[in-house]
C-alpha positions as CSV (number, residue, x, y, z in Angstrom):
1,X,115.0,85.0,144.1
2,X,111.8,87.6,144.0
3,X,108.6,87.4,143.0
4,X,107.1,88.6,140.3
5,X,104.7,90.8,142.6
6,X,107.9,92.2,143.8
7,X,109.7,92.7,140.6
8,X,106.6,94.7,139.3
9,X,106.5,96.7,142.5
10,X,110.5,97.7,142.0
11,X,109.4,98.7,138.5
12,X,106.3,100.4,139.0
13,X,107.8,102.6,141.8
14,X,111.0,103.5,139.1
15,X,108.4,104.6,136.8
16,X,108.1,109.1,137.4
17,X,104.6,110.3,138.6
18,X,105.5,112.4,134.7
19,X,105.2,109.5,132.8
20,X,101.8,108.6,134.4
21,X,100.8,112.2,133.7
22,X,101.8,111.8,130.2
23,X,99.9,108.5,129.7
24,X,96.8,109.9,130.8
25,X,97.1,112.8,128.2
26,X,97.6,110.2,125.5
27,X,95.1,108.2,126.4
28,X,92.3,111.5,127.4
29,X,93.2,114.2,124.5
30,X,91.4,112.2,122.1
31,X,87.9,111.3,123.7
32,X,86.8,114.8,123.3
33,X,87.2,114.3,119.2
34,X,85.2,111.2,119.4
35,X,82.6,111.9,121.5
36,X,82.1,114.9,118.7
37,X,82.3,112.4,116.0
38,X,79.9,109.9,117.7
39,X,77.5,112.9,118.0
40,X,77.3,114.0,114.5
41,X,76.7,110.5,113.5
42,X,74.2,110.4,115.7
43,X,72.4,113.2,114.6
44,X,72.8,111.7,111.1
45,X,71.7,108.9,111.6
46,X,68.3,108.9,113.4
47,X,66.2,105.9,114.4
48,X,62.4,106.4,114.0
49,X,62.9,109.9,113.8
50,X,65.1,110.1,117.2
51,X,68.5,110.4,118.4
52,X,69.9,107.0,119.0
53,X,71.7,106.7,122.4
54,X,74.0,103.6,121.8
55,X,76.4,102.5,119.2
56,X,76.5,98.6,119.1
C-alpha cells in the first residue's frame, strides 16, 4: 500500500511543466488590472489629504 506522500509525488511528477506554466498565467495576468484598480481608488479616495497606502 503507498503513502499518501507518495501518491502525491506519482501525481505531481505526471503533471507537464505546461500546465504549471499555464497556472501561473491564470493566476499572474490579472494582478496588473488590480493593482491599476487599487490605484485609482486610491487616488480617489484620499485620507487627510494623502494617498492611503493600505486597503484593510
Amino acid at each position: 500500500m503507498e503513502s499518501i506522500a507518495t501518491k502525491i509525488a506519482n501525481f505531481r511528477d505526471k503533471i507537464p511543466g505546461r500546465a504549471y506554466l499555464l497556472l501561473a498565467v491564470i493566476i499572474f495576468a490579472p494582478a496588473s488590472s488590480i493593482v491599476r484598480q487599487l490605484t485609482q481608488i486610491g487616488e480617489q479616495n484620499l485620507i487627510a489629504g494623502k494617498k492611503s497606502d493600505f486597503f484593510l
